[in-house]
C-alpha positions as CSV (number, residue, x, y, z in Angstrom):
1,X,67.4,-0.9,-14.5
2,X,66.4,1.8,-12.0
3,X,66.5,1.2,-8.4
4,X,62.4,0.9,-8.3
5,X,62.4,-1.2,-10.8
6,X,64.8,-3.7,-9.5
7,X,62.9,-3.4,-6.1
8,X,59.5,-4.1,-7.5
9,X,61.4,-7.3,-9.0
10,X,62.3,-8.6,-5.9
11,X,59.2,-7.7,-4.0
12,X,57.3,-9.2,-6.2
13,X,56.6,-12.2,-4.2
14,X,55.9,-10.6,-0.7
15,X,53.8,-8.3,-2.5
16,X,52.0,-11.3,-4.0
17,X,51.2,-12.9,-0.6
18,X,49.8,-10.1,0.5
19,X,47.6,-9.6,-2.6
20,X,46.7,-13.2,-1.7
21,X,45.4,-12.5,1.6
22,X,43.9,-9.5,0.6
23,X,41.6,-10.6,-2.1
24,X,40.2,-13.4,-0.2
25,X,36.7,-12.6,1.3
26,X,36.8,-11.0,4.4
27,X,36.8,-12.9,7.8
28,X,37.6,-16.1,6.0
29,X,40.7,-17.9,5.5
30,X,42.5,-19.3,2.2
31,X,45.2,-22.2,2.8
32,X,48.5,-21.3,4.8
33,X,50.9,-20.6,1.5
34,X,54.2,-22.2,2.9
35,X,55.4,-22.6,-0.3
36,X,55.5,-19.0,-1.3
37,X,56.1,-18.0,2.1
38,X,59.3,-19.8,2.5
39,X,60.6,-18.2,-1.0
40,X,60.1,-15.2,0.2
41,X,62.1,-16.0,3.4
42,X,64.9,-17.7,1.5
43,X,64.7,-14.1,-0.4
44,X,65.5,-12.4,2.7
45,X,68.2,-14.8,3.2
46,X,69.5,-13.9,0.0
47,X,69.7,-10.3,-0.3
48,X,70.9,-10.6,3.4
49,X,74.0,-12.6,1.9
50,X,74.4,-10.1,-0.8
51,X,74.3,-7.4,1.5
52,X,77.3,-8.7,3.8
53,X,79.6,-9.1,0.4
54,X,79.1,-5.7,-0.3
55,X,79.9,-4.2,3.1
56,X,82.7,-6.4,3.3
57,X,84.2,-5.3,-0.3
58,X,83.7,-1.4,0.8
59,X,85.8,-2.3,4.1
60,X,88.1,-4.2,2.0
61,X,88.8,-1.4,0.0
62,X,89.0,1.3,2.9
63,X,85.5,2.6,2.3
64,X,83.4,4.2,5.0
65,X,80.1,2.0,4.4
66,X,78.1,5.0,6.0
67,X,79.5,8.0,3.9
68,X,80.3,6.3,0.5
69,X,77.9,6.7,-2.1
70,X,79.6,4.7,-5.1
71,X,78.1,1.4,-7.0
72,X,78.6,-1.0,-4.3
73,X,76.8,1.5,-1.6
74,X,73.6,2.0,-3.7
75,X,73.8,-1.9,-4.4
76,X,73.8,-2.6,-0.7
77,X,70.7,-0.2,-0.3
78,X,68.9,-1.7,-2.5
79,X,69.1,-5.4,-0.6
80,X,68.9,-3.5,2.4
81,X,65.4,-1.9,1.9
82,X,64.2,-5.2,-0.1
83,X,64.9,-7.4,3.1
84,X,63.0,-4.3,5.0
85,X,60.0,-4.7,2.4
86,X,59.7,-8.6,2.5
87,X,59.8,-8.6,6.2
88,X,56.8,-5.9,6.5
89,X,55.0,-8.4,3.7
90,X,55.6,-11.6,6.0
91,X,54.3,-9.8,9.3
92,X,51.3,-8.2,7.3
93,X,50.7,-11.6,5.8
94,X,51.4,-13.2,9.1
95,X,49.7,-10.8,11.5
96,X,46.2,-10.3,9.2
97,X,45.8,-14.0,9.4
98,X,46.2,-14.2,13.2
99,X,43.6,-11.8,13.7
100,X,40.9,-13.3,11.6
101,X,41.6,-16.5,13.5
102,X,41.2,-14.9,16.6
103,X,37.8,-13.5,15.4
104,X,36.5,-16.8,14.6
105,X,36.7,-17.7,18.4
106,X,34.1,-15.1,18.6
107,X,32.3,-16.3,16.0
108,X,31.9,-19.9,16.4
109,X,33.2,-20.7,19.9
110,X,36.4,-22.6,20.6
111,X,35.7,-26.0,18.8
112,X,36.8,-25.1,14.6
113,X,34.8,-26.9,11.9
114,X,37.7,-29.2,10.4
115,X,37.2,-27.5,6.8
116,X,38.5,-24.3,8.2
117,X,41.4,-26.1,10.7
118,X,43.1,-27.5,7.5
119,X,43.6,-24.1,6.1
120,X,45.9,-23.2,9.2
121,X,49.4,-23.9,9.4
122,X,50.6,-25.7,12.3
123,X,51.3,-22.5,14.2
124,X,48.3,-21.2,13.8
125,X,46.6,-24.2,15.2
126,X,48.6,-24.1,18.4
127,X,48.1,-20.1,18.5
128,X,44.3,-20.3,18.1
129,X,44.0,-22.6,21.2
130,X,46.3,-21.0,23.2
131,X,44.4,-18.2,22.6
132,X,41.0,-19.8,23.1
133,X,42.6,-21.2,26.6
134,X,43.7,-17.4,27.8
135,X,40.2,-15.6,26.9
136,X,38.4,-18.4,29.0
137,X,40.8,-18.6,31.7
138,X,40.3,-14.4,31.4
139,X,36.3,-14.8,31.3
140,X,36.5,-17.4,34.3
141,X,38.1,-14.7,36.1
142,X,36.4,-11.3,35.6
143,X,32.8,-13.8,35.6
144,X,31.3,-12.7,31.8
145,X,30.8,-14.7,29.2
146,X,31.8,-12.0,26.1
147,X,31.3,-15.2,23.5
148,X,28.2,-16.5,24.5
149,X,29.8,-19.7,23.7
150,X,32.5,-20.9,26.1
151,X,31.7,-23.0,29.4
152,X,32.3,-20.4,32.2
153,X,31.1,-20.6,35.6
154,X,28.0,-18.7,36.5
155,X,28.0,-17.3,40.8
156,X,25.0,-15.7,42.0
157,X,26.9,-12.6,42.0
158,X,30.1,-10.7,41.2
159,X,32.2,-8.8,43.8
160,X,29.9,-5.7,42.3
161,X,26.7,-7.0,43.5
162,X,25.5,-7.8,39.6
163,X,24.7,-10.9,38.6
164,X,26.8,-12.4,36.4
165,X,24.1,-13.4,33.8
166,X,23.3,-9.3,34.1
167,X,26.4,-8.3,33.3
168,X,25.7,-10.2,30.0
169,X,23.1,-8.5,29.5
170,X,24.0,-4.8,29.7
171,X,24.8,-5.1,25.9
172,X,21.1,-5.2,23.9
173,X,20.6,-8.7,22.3
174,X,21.2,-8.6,18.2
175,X,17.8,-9.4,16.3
176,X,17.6,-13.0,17.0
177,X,16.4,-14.1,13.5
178,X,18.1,-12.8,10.2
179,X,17.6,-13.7,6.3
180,X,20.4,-15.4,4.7
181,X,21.8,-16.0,1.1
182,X,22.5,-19.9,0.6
183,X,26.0,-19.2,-1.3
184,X,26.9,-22.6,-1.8
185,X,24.3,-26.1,-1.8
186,X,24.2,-27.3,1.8
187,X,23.3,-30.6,2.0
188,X,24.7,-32.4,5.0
189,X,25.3,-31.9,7.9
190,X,22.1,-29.7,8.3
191,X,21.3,-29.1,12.6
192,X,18.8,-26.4,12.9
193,X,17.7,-26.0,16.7
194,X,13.9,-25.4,15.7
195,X,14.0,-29.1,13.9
196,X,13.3,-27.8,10.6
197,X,14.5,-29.5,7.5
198,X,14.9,-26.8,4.8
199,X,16.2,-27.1,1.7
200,X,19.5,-25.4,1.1
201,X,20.0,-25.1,-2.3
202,X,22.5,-22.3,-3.8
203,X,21.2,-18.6,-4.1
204,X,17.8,-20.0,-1.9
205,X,16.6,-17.3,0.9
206,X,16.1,-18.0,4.1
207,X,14.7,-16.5,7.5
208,X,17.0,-18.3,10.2
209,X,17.9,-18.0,13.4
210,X,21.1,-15.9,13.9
211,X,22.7,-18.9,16.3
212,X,21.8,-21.0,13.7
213,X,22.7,-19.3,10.5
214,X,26.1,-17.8,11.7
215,X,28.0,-20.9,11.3
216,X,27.1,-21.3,7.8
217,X,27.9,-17.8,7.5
218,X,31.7,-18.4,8.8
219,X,32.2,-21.4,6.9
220,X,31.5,-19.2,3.8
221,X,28.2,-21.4,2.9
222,X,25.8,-18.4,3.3
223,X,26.0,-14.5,3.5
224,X,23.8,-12.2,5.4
225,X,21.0,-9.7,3.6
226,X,20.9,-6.2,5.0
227,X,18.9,-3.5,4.2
């Protein structure tokens, strides 16, 4: 087969992790795929195996690996630029998922609701706390509070003369109530900080507080209505 072709057939499984990650809804997590992430490492493995034989052979045979363009030349290309593809797959794969984690420390504060923890791998648990550790060991230090909900210590004032709880304030408060979707029936579980007890039944309307309704929203148990 053509050289595309046979490139498309080995990519195809970094290109399906990707596809994974990318149809998901945005900002949440599916499960960490080990599985198909490890076949498409042992891939790597494989065409990196393939590719030695090959340069060996050409040496064997008195070839200059770098100006030969025979059989065993294109062959070694071909392995070459799949190993090249696969790896950009991983770190998309790897990268896209490390950033939505770090937005959920915006979103819902350093303590993770156990139904998202269990989608992480292992790594990703220890790089989301780590994380969470350096923005509130940053925050301690430069005196704001950028989440709104880590513990941070609150002087009268900063080196600038503005009170800390100021500085906070320089950016204009979002609306503080919002109407929300139910996507999915909620019914445990339910903490409202007005005391209310509503009914959350799927595709019910609501008129929450944002503080309220935003960890439903991250959890992928209710969406926001705009417009």
């Amino acid at each position: 087969g053509s050289p595309i072709k046979i490139l498309n057939m080995y990519g195809r499984k970094a290109c399906q992790l990707v596809k994974e990650f990318a149809s998901g809804e945005k900002g949440q997590l599916t499960p960490f795929n080990n599985d198909l992430f490890d076949q498409v490492v042992a891939e790597c493995s494989q065409h990196h195996g393939a590719l030695q034989s090959l340069i060996r052979k050409m040496q064997e045979e008195g070839l200059d690996v770098q100006t030969a363009r025979n059989a065993d030349h294109c062959g070694a290309l071909i392995h070459l630029f799949s190993i090249v593809r696969n790896k950009r797959c991983l770190t998309a794969y790897v990268y896209n998922r490390a950033e939505t984690i770090q937005n959920l420390l915006w979103k819902i504060g350093p303590v993770i609701p156990k139904e998202i923890e269990e989608k992480f791998d292992h790594w990703e648990e220890e790089y989301f706390k780590k994380h969470s550790s350096a923005l509130k060991s940053y925050m301690s230090k430069v005196l704001v509070d950028l989440t709104g909900n880590l513990s941070l210590p609150s002087p009268s004032h900063t080196s600038t003369g503005v009170p800390s709880h100021k500085k906070k304030d320089m950016v204009p408060p979002k609306d503080p109530y919002i109407q929300v979707r139910v996507l999915e029936d909620i019914r445990e579980g339910i903490v409202l900080t007005d005391d209310k007890n509503p009914n959350f039944a799927r595709h019910s309307m609501h008129f929450l507080k944002r503080t309220d309704a935003e960890k439903y929203i991250s959890r992928g148990l209710m969406e926001e209505l705009t417009g």
